[in-house]
C-alpha positions in Angstrom: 0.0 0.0 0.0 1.4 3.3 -1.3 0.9 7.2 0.6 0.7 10.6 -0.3 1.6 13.0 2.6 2.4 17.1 2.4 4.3 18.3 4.7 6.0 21.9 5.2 5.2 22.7 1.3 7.5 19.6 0.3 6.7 16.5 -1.5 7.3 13.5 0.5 6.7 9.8 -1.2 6.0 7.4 1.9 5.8 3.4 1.5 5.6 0.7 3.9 8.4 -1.0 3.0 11.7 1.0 2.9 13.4 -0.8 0.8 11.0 -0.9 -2.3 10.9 3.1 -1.9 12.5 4.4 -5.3 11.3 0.7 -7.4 10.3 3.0 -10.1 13.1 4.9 -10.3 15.5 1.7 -11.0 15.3 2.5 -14.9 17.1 5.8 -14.5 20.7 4.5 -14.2 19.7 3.4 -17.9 20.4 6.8 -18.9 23.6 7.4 -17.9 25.2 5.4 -21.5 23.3 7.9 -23.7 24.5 11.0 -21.9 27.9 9.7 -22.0 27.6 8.6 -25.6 26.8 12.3 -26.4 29.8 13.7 -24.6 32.1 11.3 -26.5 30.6 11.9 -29.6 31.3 15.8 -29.4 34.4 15.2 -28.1 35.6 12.9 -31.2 33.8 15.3 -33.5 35.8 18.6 -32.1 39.2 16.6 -32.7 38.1 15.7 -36.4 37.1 19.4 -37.3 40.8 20.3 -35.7 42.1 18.0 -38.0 39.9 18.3 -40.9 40.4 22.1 -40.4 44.2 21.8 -40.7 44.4 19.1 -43.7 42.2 22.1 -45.6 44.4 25.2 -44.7 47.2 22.8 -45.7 46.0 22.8 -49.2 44.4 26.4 -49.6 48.1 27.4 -48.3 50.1 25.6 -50.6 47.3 26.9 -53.8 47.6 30.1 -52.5 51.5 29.8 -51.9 51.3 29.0 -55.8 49.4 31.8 -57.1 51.8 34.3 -55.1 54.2 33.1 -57.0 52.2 33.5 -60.1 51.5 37.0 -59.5 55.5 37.9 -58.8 56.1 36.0 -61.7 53.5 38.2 -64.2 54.1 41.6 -62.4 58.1 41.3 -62.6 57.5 40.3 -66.5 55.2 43.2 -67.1 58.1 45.4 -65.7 60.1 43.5 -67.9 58.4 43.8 -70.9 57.9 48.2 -70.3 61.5 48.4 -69.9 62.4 46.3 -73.1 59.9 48.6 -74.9 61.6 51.9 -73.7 65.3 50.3 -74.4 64.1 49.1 -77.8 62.0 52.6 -78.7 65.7 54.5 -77.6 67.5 52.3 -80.1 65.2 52.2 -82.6 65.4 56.1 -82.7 69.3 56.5 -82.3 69.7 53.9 -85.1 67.2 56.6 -86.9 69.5 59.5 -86.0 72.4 57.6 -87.0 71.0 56.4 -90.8 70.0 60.1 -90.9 73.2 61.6 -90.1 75.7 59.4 -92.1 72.6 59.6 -95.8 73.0 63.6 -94.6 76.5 63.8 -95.0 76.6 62.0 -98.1 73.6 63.9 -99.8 75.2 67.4 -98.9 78.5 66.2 -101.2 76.6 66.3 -104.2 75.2 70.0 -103.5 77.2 73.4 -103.3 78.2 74.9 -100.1 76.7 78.0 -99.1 76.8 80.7 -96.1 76.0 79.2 -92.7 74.2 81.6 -90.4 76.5 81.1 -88.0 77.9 83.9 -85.5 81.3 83.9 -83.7 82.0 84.6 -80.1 85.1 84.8 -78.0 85.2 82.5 -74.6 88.3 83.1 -72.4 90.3 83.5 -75.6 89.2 81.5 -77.5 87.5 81.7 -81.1 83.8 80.1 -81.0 80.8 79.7 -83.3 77.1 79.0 -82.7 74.4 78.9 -84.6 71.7 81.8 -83.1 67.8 81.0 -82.5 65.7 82.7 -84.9 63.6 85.7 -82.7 60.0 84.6 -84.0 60.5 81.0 -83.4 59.4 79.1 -80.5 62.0 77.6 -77.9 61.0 73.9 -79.4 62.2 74.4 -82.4 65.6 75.5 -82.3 68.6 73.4 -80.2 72.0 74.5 -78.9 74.5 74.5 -81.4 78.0 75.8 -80.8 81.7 74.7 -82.1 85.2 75.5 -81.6 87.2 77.8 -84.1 86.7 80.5 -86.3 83.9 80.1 -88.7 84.8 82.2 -91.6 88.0 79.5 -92.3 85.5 76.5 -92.1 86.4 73.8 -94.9 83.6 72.8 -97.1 83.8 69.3 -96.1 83.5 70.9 -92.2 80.2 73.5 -93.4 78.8 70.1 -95.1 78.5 68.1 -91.6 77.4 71.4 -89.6 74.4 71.3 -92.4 74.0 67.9 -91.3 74.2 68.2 -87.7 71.6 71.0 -87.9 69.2 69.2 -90.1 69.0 66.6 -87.1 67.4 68.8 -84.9 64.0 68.1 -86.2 64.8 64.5 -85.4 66.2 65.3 -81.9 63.0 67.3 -81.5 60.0 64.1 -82.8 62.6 61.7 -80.6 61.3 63.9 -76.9 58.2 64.4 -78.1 57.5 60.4 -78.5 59.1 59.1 -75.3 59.2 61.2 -72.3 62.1 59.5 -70.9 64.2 60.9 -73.2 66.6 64.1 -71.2 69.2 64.8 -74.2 69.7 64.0 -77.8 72.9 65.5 -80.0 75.3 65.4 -82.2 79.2 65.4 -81.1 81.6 66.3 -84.0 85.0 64.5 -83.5 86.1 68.0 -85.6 85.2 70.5 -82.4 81.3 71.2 -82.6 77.9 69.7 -81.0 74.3 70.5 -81.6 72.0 69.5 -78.6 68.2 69.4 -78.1 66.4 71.0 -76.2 68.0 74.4 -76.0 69.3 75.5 -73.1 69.7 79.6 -73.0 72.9 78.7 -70.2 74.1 76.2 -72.5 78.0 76.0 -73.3 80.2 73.8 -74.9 82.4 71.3 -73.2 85.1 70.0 -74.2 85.5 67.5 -71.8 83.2 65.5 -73.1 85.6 64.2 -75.9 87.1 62.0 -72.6 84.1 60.7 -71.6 82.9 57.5 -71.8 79.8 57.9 -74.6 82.7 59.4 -76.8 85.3 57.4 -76.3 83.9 53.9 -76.5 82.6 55.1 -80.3 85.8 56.2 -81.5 87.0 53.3 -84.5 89.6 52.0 -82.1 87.4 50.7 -79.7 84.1 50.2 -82.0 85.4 48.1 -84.8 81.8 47.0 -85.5 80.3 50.2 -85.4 77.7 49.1 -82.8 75.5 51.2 -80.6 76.4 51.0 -77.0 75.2 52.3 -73.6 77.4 53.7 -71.0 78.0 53.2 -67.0 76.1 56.0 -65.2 77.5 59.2 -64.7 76.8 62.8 -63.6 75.2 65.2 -66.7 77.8 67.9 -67.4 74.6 70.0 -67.8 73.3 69.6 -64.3 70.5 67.2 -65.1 71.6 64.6 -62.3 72.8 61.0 -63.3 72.3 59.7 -66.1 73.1 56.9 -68.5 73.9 58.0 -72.5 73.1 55.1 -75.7 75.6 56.2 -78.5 76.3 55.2 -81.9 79.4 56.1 -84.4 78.5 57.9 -87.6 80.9 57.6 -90.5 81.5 59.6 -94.0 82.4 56.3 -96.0 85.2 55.0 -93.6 86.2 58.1 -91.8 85.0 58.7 -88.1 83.2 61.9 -88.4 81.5 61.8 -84.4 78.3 60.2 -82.5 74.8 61.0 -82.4 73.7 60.0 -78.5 70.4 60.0 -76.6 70.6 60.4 -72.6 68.2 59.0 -70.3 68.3 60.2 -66.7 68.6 57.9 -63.3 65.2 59.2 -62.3 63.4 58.4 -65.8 64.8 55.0 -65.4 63.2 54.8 -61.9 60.1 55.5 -63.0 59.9 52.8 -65.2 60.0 50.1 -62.7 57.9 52.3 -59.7 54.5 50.7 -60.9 55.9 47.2 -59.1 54.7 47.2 -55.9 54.6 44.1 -53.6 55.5 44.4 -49.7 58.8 44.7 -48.4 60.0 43.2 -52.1 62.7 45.5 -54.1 63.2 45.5 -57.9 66.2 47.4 -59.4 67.9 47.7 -62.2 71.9 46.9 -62.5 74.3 46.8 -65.6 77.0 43.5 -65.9 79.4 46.0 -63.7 77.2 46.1 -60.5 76.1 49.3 -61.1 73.2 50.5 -59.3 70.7 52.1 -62.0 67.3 52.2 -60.4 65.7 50.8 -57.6 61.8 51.0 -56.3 61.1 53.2 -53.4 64.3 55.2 -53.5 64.9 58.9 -54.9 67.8 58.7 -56.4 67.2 62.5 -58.3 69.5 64.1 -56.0 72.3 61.4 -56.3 76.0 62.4 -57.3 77.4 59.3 -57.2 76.5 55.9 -58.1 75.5 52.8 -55.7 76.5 49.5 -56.2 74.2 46.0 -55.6 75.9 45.0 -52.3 74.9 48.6 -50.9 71.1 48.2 -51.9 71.1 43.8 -51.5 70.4 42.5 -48.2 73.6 40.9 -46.7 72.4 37.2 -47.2 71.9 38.5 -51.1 75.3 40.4 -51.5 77.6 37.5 -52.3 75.4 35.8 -54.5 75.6 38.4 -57.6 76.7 36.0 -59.8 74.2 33.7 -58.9 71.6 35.8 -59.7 72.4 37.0 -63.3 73.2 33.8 -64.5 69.6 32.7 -63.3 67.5 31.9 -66.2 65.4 34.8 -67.5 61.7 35.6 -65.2 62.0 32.3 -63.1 61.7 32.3 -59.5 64.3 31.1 -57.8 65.0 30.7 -54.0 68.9 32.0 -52.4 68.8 31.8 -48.9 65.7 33.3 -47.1 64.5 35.1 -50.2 62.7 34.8 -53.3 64.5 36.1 -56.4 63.4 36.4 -59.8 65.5 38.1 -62.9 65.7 39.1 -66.5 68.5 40.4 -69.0 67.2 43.4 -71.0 67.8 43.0 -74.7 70.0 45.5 -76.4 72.3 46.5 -73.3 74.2 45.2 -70.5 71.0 45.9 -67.7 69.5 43.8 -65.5 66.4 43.6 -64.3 66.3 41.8 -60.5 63.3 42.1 -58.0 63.5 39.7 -54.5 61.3 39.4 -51.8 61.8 37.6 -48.5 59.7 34.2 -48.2 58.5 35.3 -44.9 56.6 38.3 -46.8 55.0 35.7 -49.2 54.0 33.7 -46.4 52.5 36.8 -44.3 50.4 37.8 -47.3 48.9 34.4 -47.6 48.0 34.9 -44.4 46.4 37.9 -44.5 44.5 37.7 -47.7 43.5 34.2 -47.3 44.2 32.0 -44.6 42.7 34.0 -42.2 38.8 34.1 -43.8 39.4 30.5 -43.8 40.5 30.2 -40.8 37.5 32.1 -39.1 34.7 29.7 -40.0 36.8 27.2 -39.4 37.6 28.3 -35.8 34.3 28.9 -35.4 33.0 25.5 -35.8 35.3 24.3 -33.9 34.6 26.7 -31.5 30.5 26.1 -31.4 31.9 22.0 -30.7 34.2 22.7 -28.0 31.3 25.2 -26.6 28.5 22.5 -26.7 30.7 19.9 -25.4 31.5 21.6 -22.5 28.1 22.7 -21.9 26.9 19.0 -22.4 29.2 17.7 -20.4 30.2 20.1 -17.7 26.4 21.4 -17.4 24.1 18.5 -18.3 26.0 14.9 -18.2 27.8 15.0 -15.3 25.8 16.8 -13.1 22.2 14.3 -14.8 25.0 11.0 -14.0 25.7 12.2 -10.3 22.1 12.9 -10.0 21.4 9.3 -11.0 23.5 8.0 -8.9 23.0 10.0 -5.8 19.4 9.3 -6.5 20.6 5.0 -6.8 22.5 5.6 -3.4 19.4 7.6 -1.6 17.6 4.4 -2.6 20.4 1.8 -0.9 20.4 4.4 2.3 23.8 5.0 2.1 23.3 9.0 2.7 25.7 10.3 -0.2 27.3 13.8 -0.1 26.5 16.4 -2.7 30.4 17.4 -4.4 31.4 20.1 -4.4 31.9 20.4 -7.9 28.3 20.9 -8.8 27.1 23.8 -10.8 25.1 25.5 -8.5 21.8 25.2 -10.2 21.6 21.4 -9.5 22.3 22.2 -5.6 18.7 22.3 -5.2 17.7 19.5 -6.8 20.0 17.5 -5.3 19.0 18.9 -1.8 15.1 18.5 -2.5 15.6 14.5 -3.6 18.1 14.1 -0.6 15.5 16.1 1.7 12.6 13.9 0.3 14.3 10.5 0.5 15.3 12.1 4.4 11.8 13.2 5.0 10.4 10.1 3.2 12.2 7.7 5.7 11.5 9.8 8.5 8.2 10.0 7.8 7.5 6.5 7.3 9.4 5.3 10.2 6.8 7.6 12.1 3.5 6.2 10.5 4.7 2.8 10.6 3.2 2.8 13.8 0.0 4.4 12.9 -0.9 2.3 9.3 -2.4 -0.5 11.1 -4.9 2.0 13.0 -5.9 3.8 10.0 -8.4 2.7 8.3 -7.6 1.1 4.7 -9.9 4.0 2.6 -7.6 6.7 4.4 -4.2 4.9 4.0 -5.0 4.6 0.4 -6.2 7.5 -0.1 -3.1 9.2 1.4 -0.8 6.7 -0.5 -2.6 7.7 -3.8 -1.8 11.6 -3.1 2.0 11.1 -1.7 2.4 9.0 -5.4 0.8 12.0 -7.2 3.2 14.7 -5.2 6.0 12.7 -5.5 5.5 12.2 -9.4 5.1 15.9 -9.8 8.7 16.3 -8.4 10.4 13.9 -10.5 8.8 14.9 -13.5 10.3 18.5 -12.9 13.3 17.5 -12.6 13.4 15.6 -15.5 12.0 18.6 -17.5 14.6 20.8 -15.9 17.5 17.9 -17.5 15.7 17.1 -20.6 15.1 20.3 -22.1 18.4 21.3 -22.4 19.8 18.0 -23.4 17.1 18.1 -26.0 18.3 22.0 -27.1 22.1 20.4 -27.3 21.3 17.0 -28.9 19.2 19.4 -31.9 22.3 21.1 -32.1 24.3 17.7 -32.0 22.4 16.4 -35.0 22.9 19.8 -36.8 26.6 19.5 -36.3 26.5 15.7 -37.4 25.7 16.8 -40.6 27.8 19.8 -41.4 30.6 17.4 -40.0 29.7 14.7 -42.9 29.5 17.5 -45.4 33.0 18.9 -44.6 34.6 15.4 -44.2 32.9 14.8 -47.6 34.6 18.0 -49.2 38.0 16.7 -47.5 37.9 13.6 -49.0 37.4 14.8 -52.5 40.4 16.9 -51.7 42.4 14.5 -50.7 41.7 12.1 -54.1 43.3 15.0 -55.9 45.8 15.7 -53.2 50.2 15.2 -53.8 52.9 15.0 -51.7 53.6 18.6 -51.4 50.0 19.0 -49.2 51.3 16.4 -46.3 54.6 19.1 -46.3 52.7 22.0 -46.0 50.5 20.7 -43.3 53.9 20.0 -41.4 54.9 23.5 -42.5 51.7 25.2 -40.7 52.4 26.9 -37.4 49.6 26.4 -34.8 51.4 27.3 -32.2 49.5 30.8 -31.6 46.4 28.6 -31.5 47.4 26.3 -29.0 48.7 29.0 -26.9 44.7 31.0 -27.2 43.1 27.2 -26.0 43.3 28.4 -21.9 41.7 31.7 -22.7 38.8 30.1 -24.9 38.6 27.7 -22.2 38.3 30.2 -19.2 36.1 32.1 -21.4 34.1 29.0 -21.9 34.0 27.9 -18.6 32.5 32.3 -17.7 30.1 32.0 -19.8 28.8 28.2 -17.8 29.2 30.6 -15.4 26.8 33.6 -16.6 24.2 30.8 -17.6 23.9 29.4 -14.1 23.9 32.7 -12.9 21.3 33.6 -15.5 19.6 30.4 -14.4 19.4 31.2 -10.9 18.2 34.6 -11.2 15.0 33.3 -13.2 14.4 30.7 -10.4 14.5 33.7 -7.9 13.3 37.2 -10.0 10.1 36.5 -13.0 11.0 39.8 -14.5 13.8 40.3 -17.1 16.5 43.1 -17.1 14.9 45.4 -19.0 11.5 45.4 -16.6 13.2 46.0 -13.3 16.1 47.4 -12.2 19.2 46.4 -10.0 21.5 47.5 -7.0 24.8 47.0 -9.3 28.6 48.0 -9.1 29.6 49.7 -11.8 33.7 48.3 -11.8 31.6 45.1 -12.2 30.0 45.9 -15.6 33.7 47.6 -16.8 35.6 44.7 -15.4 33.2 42.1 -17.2 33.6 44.0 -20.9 37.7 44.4 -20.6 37.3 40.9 -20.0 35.4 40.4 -23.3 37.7 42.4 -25.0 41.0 41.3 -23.6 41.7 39.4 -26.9 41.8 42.5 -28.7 43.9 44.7 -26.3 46.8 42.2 -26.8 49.7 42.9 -29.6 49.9 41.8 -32.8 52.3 41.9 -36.1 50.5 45.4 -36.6 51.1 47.1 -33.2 52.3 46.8 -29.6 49.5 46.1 -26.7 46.9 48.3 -25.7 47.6 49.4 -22.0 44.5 49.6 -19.8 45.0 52.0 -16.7 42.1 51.4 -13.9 41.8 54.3 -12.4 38.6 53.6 -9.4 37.7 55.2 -6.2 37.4 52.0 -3.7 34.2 52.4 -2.0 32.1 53.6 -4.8 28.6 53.0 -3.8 26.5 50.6 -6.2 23.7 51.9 -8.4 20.1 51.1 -9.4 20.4 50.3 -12.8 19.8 47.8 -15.5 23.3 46.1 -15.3 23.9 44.3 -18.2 22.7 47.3 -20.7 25.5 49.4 -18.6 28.4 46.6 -19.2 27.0 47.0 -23.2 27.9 50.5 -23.3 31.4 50.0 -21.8 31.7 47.5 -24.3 30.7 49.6 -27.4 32.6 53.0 -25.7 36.4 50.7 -25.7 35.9 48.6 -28.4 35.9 52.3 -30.7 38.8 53.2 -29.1 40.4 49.7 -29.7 38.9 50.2 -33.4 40.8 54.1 -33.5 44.1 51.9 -32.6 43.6 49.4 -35.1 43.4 52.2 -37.8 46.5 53.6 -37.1 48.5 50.3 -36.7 47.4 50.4 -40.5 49.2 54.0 -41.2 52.4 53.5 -39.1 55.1 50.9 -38.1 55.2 48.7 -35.7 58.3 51.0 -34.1 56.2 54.1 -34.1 53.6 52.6 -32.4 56.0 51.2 -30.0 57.1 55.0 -28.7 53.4 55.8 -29.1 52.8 54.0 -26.1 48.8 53.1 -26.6 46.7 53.8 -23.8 43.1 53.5 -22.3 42.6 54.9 -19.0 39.2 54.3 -16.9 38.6 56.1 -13.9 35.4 56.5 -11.6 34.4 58.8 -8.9 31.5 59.8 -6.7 31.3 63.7 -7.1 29.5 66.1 -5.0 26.6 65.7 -7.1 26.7 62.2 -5.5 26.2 60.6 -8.9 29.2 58.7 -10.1 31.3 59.7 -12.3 33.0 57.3 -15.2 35.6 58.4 -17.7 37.0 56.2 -20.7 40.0 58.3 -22.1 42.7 57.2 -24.7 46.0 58.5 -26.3 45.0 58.0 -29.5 44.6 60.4 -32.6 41.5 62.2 -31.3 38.3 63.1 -33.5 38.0 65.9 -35.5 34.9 68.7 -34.2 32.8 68.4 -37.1 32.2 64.1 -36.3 32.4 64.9 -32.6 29.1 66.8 -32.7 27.1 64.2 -34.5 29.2 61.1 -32.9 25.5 59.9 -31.0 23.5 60.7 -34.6 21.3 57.3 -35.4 21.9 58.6 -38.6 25.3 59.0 -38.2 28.5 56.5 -38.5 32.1 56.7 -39.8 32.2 52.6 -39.7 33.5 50.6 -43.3 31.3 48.0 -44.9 31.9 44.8 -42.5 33.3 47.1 -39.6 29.7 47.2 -37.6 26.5 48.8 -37.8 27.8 52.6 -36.8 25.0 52.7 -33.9 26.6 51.5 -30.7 27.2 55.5 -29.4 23.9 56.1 -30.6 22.7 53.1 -28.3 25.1 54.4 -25.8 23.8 57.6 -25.5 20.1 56.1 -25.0 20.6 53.8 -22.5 22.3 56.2 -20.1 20.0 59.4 -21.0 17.0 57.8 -21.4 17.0 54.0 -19.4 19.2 56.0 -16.4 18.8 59.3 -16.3 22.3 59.8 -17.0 24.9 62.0 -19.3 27.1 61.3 -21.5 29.5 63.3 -23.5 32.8 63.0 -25.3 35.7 65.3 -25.7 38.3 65.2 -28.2 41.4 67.3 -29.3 43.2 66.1 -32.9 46.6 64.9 -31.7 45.8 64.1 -28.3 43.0 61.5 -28.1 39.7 61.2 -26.9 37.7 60.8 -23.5 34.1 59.8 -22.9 32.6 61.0 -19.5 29.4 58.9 -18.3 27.8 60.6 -14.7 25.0 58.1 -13.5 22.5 58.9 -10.4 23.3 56.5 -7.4 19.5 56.7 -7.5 17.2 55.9 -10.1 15.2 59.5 -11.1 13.8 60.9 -13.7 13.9 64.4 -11.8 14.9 66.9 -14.4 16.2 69.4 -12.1 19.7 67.1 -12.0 22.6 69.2 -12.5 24.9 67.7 -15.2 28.2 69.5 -16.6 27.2 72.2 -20.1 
């Protein structure tokens, strides 16, 4: 015969027998293998995303590693392929000149000589000629042309090449018109006279250009072939900066009559190769002597001198020169620590070299690519190890103990509740231990009265202890199974995106070669491994915000946003630099963010709504962590390093008795015209993908409107920014409260 019995608002399951108290409860231990099977099933399915997740970043980073390459490879041979053009255009025009010059000389032999309008001059005693512009002309057309000697005792045969060399200017003047690179192109007589375009009003002959290199290295004893050639780079006599000079011999039949020359300047050369642009990479240009020509990045306009390669090379690069030019042409090709790629420019003794240190490949892979992988990735692995622990730590273990605590109430062996418990079992586990207690209690006491009752009243007192006690057990079971029902949803969820993803692996792997197993040993995890403890402790404070959320419903039925709390506000600050601690550590980009906590010990708590406080400390320092992040983008790492970033938080109960809160950083401050509509809805200064732009907005409400607050924010460029928060220790809507104009 079975009892119901109330007693002091508890359920209390009486029988006569003490040993067949909990017979229907003998199926629960039963359960115990599925809640362990779910545990082990998440726990085997984290491990195969971690691997899974690895074997696929091996393979995006070895197709990514490729197309790096790729891209090095076709921006070096565009660069390439300009320069050849500009070479080939420069010697296409001097062989031109030259055609021109030596058909000139020959055609003027056939025709009489006549007056040259030349005028003579006298330069430190010496007899010159030049040949005057023409007043109504324009600058373009005329060029400097000047000579040694006096010209009223020219030969014929002399007048006859100074026709010539004047009839080139034409020429001189279509060759700078057509390719801007162009600085110089003339005409050097080996008989004492030049004719140079442009014209120059300072211009004046030098005769020391007979010695230089463009000269010499024409003359028949060192030009047998009569080939054009380029020289080494040297300073214009004409104050144009460096410069290098293509040259080629003209002859009258087989007599040496001088050079026409075209000069092309250091800096025009430069500014060839400047459209190459790849970080931290260099291209340059060097001739077969070593010679420094032009190199990305670097002014040389102002240079007197020449560099050679081991000044510009990196020192692991400097003694393998000869390495390097006898690479084949536009093929990467690894020296040391460094990718090098280079090409020999047809028609002169240039080459063409760009390199690029690996570890600047491998950064941009990771910054362009890996890391969007990576998210989701990390994510879903996250959202496993998340649910596992919440399965385990919050549902299993505690739903096993309470089996078997409930299996050892049974035997009367008076278990002890561990310590380890999440505290929003404790009362469970109290109530079943408190009804079993009250049970035996109980039926030790009527065991003495059942045989005096009458059999109506002990059944009907059985029937209603069965009914109480049946109540209690099926709320507990509610309370287990509807979150284990809300994780095992989520468990078959995951089972499938699991099967889809091991699918898409598998297919990767038919097509997969021996370089993917390499690059998976190649990937560093190391930073990942060393971020597990935080997730965990983060984990492990958000179990810990549930059962706190959990406990609150059992005790309050209204939400935050219906009534209002007695709060600390260091609480609510403390709990979202916790959230954000992740993104107040360094990076490759800049040094850590320092946080200075600034509070008055004693500061009285406040009604308030708690947790839409913490959400505007969140919003106020993650834009400051954002204004950081922005300029890690415009300067160095070493800047940044003497910068010494900042966020300083301070509170303060002022004689207003409100307390005061202000958020204040180092950083680059915020121009007037955005600080006055910084709490616009309508307002934001947020990128695509960079948030919605209305967490001031938000801000601004909850503490104006929710608190009765202020909140306002003063900046100076150059200086930083500081937010200043004044709540009431006292909820009121009282609008004679004094707040700062």
């Amino acid at each position: 015969m079975k009892t119901i019995a109330l007693k002091t608002g508890k359920l209390i399951w009486i029988h006569r027998h003490s040993s067949a108290v909990t017979n229907d409860l003998t199926v629960l231990p039963q359960h115990m293998s599925p809640f362990k099977r779910y545990s082990y099933l998440l726990t085997a399915a984290f491990f195969v995303v971690i691997l899974v997740s690895l074997s696929f970043l091996g393979i995006q980073f070895q197709a990514d590693y490729q197309h790096e390459q790729t891209i090095i490879q076709s921006k070096f041979s565009e660069n390439a392929i300009n320069l050849d053009s500009t070479v080939k255009s420069v010697i296409d025009q001097l062989h031109i000149l030259q055609a021109n010059a030596e058909e000139g000389i020959v055609q003027l032999t056939e025709q009489p000589v006549g007056r040259l309008p030349l005028k003579g001059f006298d330069k430190d005693g010496e007899q010159r000629y030049r040949l005057p512009p023409k007043a109504l002309n324009s600058a373009i057309t005329f060029s400097n042309f000047q000579g040694i000697g006096n010209f009223d005792d020219l030969s014929d045969a002399l007048k006859r090449e100074i026709t010539m060399a004047i009839r080139l200017t034409p020429g001189f003047r279509s060759i700078r018109e057509n390719l801007e690179e162009i600085t110089w192109a003339y005409y050097i007589s080996a008989r004492k006279f030049m004719n140079v375009y442009p014209y120059d009003e300072g211009f004046e002959y030098p005769e020391e250009m007979y010695e230089m290199q463009f000269f010499t290295q024409a003359l028949p004893e060192n030009n047998l072939q009569r080939k054009t050639s380029w020289t080494d780079a040297y300073l214009d006599l004409a104050g144009q900066g460096m410069m290098v000079t293509a040259d080629a011999p003209v002859y009258e039949g087989d007599q040496f009559r001088g050079i026409v020359a075209i000069d092309i300047t250091l800096q025009r050369l430069n500014q060839v190769i400047q459209n190459f642009d790849y970080p931290n990479g260099k291209i340059l240009i060097s001739d077969d002597n070593q010679q420094l020509l032009a190199v990305s990045n670097l002014d040389i306009k102002d240079l007197e001198e020449t560099q050679t390669l081991n000044d510009i090379l990196p020192l692991k690069l400097g003694g393998q020169i000869d390495a390097i030019f006898s690479s084949s042409n536009s093929q990467l090709k690894t020296i040391g620590p460094y990718f090098v790629i280079h090409r020999k420019i047809q028609n002169t003794p240039w080459h063409l070299v760009f390199y690029v240190p690996k570890q600047a490949i491998y950064f941009a892979i990771i910054n362009h690519s890996l890391l969007a992988s990576l998210i989701p990735l990390l994510g879903l692995g996250l959202c496993l190890l998340v649910a596992n622990r919440l399965l385990n730590y919050g549902f299993i273990q505690p739903a096993c103990q309470l089996v078997d605590h409930i299996e050892q109430e049974k035997q009367s062996l008076t278990p002890q509740i561990s310590t380890d418990l999440p505290d929003i079992w404790v009362p469970w586990f109290e109530s079943i231990s408190n009804a079993f207690q009250e049970n035996r209690i109980l039926l030790k006491t009527l065991e003495d009265q059942l045989d005096a009752l009458k059999a109506a009243q002990l059944q009907l007192v059985q029937s209603e202890k069965m009914s109480a006690l049946g109540n209690l057990v099926a709320g507990v079971a509610h309370e287990i199974n509807n979150p284990v029902g809300f994780v095992s949803g989520n468990v078959a969820e995951l089972k499938l995106s699991l099967k889809d993803l091991t699918e898409y692996i598998q297919l990767l792997e038919e097509t997969s070669n021996p370089e993917i197993v390499q690059a998976r040993e190649d990937l560093e995890i190391e930073f990942l491994l060393d971020d597990l403890p935080n997730m965990i402790a983060s984990m492990e404070a958000g179990c810990d915000r549930i059962c706190n959320i959990s406990q609150s419903l059992r005790l309050f039925t209204r939400s935050d946003d219906d009534k209002m709390l007695s709060a600390n506000v260091h609480d609510g600050i403390n709990s979202a630099l916790l959230i954000l601690k992740y993104r107040l550590k360094a990076n490759e980009h800049r040094p850590e963010i320092q946080v200075i906590q600034d509070y008055e010990q004693g500061l009285p708590e406040i009604i308030c709504y708690p947790g839409q406080l913490s959400q505007v400390f969140m919003n106020i320092l993650a834009n400051a962590i954002d204004m950081f992040d922005e300029l890690a983008e415009e300067k160095s790492f070493d800047n940044l390093q003497s910068l010494l970033m900042q966020i300083k938080i301070s509170t303060q109960i002022n004689k207003h008795q409100q307390v005061e809160i202000r958020i204040k950083d180092n950083g680059t401050g915020i121009p007037e015209d955005i600080c006055a509509k910084i709490f616009d809805r309508q307002f934001t200064t947020k990128t695509v993908g960079k948030g919605t732009g209305l967490g001031l907005a938000i801000s601004h409400q909850v503490i104006t409107q929710k608190h009765s607050g202020f909140l306002d924010v003063h900046s100076q460029l150059g200086h930083g920014t500081e937010f200043l928060i004044l709540l009431p220790v006292e909820s009121t809507t009282d609008p004679q409260t004094e707040f700062p104009k």
